[in-house]
N, C-alpha and C positions, 0 to 999 in steps of 0.2 A: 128147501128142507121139506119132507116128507113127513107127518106124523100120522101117527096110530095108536087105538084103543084096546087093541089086540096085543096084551103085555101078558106072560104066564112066567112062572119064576119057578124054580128049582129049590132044594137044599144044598145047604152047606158042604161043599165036597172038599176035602181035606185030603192033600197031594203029599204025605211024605218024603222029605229031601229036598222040598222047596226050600230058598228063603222065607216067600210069602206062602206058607203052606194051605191057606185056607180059602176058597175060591166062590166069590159069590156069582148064580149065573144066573141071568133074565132073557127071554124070546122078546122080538118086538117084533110083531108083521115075521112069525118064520126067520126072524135074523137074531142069531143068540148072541150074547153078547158077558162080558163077566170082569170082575175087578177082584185082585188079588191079595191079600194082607198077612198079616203077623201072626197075629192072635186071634181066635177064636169071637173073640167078644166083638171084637173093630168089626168080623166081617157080619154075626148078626146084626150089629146099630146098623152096619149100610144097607144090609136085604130090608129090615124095617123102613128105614127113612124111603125108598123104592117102593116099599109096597103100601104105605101109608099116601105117597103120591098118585098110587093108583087109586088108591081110595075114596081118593079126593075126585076121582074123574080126569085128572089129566091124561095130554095125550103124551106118547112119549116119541122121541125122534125116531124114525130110522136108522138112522147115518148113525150116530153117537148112541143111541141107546139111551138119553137122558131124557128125563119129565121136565116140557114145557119150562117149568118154576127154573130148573137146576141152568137148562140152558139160556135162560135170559140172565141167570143172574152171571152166569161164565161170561158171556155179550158184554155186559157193565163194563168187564174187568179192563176191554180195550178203548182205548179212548180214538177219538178222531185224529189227533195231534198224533198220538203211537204210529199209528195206521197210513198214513201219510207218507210218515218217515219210511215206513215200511214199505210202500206203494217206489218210491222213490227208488232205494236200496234193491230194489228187485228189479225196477226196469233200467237205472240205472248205464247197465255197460250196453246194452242193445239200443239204446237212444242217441241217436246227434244231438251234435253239443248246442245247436237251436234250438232243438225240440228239450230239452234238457231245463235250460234259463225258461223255455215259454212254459213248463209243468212247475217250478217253482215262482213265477211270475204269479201264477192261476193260483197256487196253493197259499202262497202268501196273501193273497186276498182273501182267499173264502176262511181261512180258516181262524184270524183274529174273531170272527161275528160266531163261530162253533163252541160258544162257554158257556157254561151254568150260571156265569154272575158276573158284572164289570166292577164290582169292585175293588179294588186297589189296582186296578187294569194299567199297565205302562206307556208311558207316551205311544200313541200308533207307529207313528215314524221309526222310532226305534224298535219298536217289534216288526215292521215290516222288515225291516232292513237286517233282523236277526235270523228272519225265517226265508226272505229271498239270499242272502250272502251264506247262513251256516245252515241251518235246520234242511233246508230243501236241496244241497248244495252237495256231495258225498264230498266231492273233493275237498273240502273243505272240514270234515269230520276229521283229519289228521291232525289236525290242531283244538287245542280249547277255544270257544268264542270268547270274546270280548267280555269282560265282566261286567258291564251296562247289558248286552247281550243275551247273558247267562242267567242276570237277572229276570230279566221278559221272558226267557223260554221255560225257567222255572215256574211261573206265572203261570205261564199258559200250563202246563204237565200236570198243575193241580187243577185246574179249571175245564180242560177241556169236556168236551159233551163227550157221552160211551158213543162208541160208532154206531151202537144196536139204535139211537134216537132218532140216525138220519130218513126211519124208515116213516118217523113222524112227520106230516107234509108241511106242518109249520115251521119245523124245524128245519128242510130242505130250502123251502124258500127262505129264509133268511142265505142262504149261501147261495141262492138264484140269484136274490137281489140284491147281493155283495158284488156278484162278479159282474153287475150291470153298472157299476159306478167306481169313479178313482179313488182316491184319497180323500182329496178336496171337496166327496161329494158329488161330483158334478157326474154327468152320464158319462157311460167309458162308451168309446167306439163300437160302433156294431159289432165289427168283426172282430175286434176282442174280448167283447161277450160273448161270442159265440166261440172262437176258440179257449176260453176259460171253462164253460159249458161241457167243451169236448173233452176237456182233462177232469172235471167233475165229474163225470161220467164215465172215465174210463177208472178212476178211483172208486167207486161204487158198485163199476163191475168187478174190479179185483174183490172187494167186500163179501160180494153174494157169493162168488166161486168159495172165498173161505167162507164158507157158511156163519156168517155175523148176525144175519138177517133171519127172518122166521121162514121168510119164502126165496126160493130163487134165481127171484125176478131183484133188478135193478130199479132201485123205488125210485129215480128218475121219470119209470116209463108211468109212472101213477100219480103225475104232477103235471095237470095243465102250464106249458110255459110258451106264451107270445115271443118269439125270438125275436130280438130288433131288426130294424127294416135293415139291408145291406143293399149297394149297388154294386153289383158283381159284373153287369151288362157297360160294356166299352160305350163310353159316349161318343156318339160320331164328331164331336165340336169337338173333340179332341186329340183328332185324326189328323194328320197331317197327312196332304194330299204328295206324290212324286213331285211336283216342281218344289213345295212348299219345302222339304226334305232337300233338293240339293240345295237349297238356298241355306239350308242351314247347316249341311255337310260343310258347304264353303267357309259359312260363318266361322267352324270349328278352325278349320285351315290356315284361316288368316290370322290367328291367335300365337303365331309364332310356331319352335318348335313344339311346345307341350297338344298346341291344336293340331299339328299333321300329324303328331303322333295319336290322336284320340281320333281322327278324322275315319280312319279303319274301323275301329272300335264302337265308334256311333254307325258305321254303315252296316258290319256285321248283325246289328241289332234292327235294322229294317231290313237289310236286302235276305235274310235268313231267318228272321223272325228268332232270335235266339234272346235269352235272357242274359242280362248282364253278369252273374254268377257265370254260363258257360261261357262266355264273350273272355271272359280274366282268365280264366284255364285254358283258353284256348290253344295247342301247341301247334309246331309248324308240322308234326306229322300228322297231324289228322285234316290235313288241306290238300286239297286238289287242286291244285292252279294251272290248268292249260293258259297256251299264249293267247290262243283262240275260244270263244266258246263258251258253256256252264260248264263250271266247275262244283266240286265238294266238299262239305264240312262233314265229317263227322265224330261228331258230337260224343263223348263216353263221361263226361260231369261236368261239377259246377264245385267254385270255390263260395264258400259261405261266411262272412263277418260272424263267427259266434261269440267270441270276447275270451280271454284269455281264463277266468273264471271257468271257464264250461269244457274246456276242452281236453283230453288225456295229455297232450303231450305241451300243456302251457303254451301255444300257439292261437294267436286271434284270429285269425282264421279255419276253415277243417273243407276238405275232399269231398266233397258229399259226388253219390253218384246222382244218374240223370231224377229230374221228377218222378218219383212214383214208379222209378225201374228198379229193375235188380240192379246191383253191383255191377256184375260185367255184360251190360245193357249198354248198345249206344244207337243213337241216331243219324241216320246219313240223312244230310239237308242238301238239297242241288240250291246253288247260287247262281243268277244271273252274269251274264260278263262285266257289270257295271260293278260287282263287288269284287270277281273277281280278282280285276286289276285293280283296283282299291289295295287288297290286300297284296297282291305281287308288287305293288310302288312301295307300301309299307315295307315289308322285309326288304328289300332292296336298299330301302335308307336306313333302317334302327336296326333291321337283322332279328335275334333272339335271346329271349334268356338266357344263361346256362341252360335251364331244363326244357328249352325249348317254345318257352312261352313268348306268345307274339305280340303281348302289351305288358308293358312294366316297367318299375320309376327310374328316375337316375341312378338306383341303386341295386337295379333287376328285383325291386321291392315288386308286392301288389299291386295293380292300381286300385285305389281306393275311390268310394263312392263320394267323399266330399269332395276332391280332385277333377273329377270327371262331371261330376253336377255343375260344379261352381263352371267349366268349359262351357256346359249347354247353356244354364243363366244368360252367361254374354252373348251366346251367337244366339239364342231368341229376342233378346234386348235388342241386340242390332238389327239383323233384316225382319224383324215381325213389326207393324207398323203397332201404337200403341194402345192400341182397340184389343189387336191378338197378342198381347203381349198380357195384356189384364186377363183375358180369357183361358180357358183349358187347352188350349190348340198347342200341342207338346209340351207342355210344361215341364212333362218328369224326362229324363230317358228314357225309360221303362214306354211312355208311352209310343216310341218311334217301332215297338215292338207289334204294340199292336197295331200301329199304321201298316206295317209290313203285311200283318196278316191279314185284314180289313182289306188293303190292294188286292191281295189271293182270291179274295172270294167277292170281291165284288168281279175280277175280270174273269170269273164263271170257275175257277178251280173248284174240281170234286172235294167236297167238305169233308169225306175220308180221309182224301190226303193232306190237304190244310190242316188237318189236327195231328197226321204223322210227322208230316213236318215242324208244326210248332212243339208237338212234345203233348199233346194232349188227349184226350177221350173224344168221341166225339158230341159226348152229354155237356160235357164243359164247354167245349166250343160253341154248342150250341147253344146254352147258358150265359157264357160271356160274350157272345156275338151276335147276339139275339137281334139286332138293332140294324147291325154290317147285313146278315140275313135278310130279315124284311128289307132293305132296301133290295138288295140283288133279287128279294122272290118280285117286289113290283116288277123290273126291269123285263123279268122274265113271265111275267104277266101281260105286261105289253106286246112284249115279242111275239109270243100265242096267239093274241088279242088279233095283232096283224096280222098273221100267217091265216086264221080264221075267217077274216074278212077278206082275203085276196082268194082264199075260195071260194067263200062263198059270192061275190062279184066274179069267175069265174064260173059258175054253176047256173043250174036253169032260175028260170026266173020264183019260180016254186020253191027254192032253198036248194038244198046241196042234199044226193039223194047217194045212199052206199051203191055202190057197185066195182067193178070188175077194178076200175083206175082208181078207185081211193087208197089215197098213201097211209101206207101201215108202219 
């Protein structure tokens, strides 16, 4: 918001034929501006109350034309709780059905601690659970809440803080330091303070574009906040080496049918660096399988668990396209011949979905992540001895992912394509493989190291001098 002391006002101009015939007009900053009425009298009381604020020395807006006083007091009229709702409602149909529960997740935190008084305050559980299942939820506005519910969110509609107060930093930190803790009190996860954070703040920037604020800027940006520590960087003790990896392909294998059927499914996830989300949508037309040789994946999405709750068409699962692409964005990955024929023995035995899909239950269902976990469980129990079986050395699936991509760039792949291939930027990669890096830059510190010293034993006895033969 822009103000100005440069207010000049007009007379009463009276428009015959109007409804509101009587027209008050004021300049702000060269921008006129004017409100319309009935009667004669309405419209001198309103040029007085306007010109009595100038009087006073306010300034008046730009945008709206009002004095300071009038615009905070309009500010009040919206509460935090309103505004949410609103925030919600707007971004709503443009949001995945994750992204969707993770903005109601965030909002049901921060916003129990956003009231003028805890007074007659409702059990918390219940009000979380009013404002993550209905208040934050659209698809769930089709019905009335629960009357335990209804009660709590009525609570809060009297209580909440005007959204004009978040611009107060005492007032912001309390919803900083809500979204740093659970329920119970206890610290929440780094990285779900930090994605609570991101939805606080993208709530606050909807705020300032509606001009709620005096300025605008995102009162965010004028709050010292320490983010919690996060480990973002792949631990190499967690890396499972290529022998380590078929020992546990195997492991999968010997588990009967459900393990030859997952034995593809875990290989896809190292020998192509793919995430288990693209791994479950995988169809048989976007594979290259020569009998010979690398073959191809390419890659066009990922299936996502969002929960039946979140999603348009009442479906626990939703389509999402690739990371961070457009819609009809996909990724060609080359595979080695080791996964290759992995996945040609697969279809050869189970065949396909209906739709094509190359892993799926006895019922051409999803495969699901307890399913496929509980498989990994046993085949690291069994061939990891019990030293690496307490340790991070694969633990998750997800980590065989990054072992795939760790192999990449430790046996010298250009880290351009390492991150084309995995689906990444190359700031991420180089973020989350900070660690796989440093190792590969020693390696290749060494190798220097040598080549430098075989010239220079090589060279006169006086050191290594430029001339005509030095390799360029």
């Amino acid at each position: 918001m822009a103000f100005s002391y440069k207010v000049h006002f007009w007379a009463i101009r009276q428009r015959s034929g109007r409804r509101k015939p009587y027209e008050v007009r004021w300049q702000v900053n060269s921008r006129e501006r004017s409100e319309s009425f009935t009667t004669k009298g309405l419209a001198e009381s309103r040029r007085s109350e306007l010109m009595q604020a100038a009087r006073r020395g306010e300034p008046f807006d730009e945008e709206t034309g009002l004095p300071a006083s009038e615009l905070r007091a309009k500010l009040q009229n919206v509460t935090w709780y309103q505004h949410t709702r609103d925030f919600i409602e707007k971004r709503w149909d443009g949001t995945p059905a994750k992204s969707r529960r993770n903005f109601a997740d965030a909002l049901a935190t921060i916003t129990p601690v956003l009231v003028k008084t805890e007074t007659g305050c409702p059990d918390p559980h219940v009000l979380r659970r009013a404002l993550y299942s209905w208040a934050y939820n659209k698809l769930a506005w089709q019905q009335e809440p629960q009357p335990e519910w209804r009660k709590a969110l009525n609570w809060l509609e009297r209580n909440s803080v005007p959204i004009g107060d978040l611009e107060d930093q005492q007032t912001l930190r309390k919803a900083l330091d809500a979204l740093g803790k659970r329920l119970d009190g206890k610290s929440a996860a780094a990285r779900t303070a930090l994605r609570k954070r991101a939805c606080l703040s993208d709530v606050l920037g909807m705020a300032a574009e509606a001009k709620y604020f005096t300025t605008a800027l995102n009162p965010l940006q004028s709050v010292q906040w320490t983010a919690p520590r996060t480990t973002e960087e792949v631990d190499p003790e967690a890396v499972a080496n290529p022998r380590q990896v078929r020992r546990l392909l195997a492991a999968v294998r010997a588990q009967g049918d459900r393990g030859e059927h997952l034995e593809a499914f875990f290989g896809c996830l190292y020998y192509a660096g793919m995430r288990p989300a693209e791994v479950i949508r995988l169809q048989k037309s976007q594979c290259r399988l020569p009998e010979k040789g690398w073959g191809t994946l390419t890659l066009r999405g990922g299936t996502v668990r969002a929960g039946r709750s979140w999603t348009d068409d009442g479906s626990a699962h939703e389509q999402r396209s690739l990371k961070w692409r457009a819609p009809e964005d996909s990724r060609p990955v080359p595979i080695p011949p080791a996964c290759t024929r992995l996945l040609r023995t697969h279809i050869e035995r189970f065949g396909t979905a209906p739709d094509g899909r190359l892993f799926r239950t006895n019922r051409n269902g999803l495969v699901q992540e307890s399913g496929y976990g509980e498989a990994w469980a046993k085949a690291r129990a069994s061939v990891l001895t019990p030293e690496e079986t307490s340790s991070s050395l694969a633990r998750r699936p997800y980590d065989l992912r990054h072992a795939g991509i760790s192999f990449w760039l430790s046996s010298g792949v250009d880290p351009a394509e390492v991150a084309r291939r995995a689906g990444h930027s190359l700031a991420v990669l180089f973020r989350v493989y900070a660690k796989v890096l440093a190792q590969s830059q020693e390696r290749a510190n060494r190798r220097i190291d040598a080549a430098l010293k075989e010239w220079g034993e090589a060279s006169e006895p006086d050191g290594p001098k430029l001339g005509p033969n030095f390799p360029t």
